[in-house]
N, C-alpha and C positions, 0 to 999 in steps of 0.2 A: 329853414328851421323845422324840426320834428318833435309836433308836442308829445309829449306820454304823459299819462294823465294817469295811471296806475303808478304805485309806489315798486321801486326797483330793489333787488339785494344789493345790494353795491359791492358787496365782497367778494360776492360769489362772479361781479361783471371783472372787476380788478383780477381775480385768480385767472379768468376766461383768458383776457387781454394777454394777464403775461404767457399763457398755454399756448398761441398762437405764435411768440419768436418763435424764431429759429429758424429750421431747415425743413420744411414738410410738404406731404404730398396736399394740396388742395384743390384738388379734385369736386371735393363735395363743395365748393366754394368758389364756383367760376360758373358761368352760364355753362347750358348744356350743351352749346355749339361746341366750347373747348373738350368736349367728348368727344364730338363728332369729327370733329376735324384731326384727330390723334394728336393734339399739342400736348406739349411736355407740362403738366402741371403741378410739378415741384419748383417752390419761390423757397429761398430765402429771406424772411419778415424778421430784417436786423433790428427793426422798432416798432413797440405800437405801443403809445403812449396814451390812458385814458385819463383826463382832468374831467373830476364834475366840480363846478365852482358856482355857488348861488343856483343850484337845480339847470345847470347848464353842462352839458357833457362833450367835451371836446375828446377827439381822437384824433392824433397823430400817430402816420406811418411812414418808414422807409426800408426800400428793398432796389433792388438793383432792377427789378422789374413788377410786373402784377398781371394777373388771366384780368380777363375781359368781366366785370363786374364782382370780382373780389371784393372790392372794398365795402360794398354795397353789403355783399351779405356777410360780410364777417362781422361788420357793426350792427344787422339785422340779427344773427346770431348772438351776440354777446347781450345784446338787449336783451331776447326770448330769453337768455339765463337768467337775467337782472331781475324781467318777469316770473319766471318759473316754470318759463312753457318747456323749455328744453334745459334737462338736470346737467350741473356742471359735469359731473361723473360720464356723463353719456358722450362729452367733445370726443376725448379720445374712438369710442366707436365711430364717430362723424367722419371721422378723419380716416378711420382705416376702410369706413364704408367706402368712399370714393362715390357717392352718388349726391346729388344735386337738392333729390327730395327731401335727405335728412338732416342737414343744415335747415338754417331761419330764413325766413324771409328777406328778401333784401331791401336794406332801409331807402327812404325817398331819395332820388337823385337831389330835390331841391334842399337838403341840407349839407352835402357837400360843397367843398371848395379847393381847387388843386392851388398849394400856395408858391411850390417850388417845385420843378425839377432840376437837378445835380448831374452834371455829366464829367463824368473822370478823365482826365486826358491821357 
């Protein structure tokens, strides 16, 4: 569990969330090894589902695959929007930057939970 203890936008985390489907390069949103090693980092993020219910925010994603701490900082990211640390207007630069630094921080390992993987036959 990850307390936040600051009041979040919530509109501006929902607009973030759905800015995040589709088909994009994230780059600024994978550890810095996935630079280093020249991996391909365009995902496809068919889903990303944000529920806050009673001050609880739940994220749900699916993609055919994920870089190496994605998930961490894309929810670490969407938060700093909710916060206000990083303006919703600025993803799009995050994203064309391709660097690591201009993303959020990545949120704590100990609030996730992997609840399925789907393998297609």
């Amino acid at each position: 569990m990850w307390h936040i203890k600051k009041s979040l936008n919530r509109e501006d985390m929902f607009a973030a969330a759905k800015y995040f489907q589709g088909k994009h390069d994230f780059a600024s949103f994978c550890n810095i090894e996935c630079m280093k090693n020249g991996d391909d980092t365009v995902r496809d993020l068919t889903r990303l589902d944000l529920t806050i219910e009673n001050d609880v925010m739940t994220f749900e994603f699916q993609a055919p695959s994920f870089l190496y701490n994605m998930i961490r900082i894309v929810v670490g990211t969407i938060v700093e929007i909710g916060l206000g640390k990083i303006k919703l207007c600025e993803l799009p630069e995050i994203f064309e930057a391709k660097e690591r630094k201009r993303a959020g921080a990545g949120a704590p390992a100990k609030g996730l939970c992997l609840v399925e993987i789907v393998f297609n036959e």
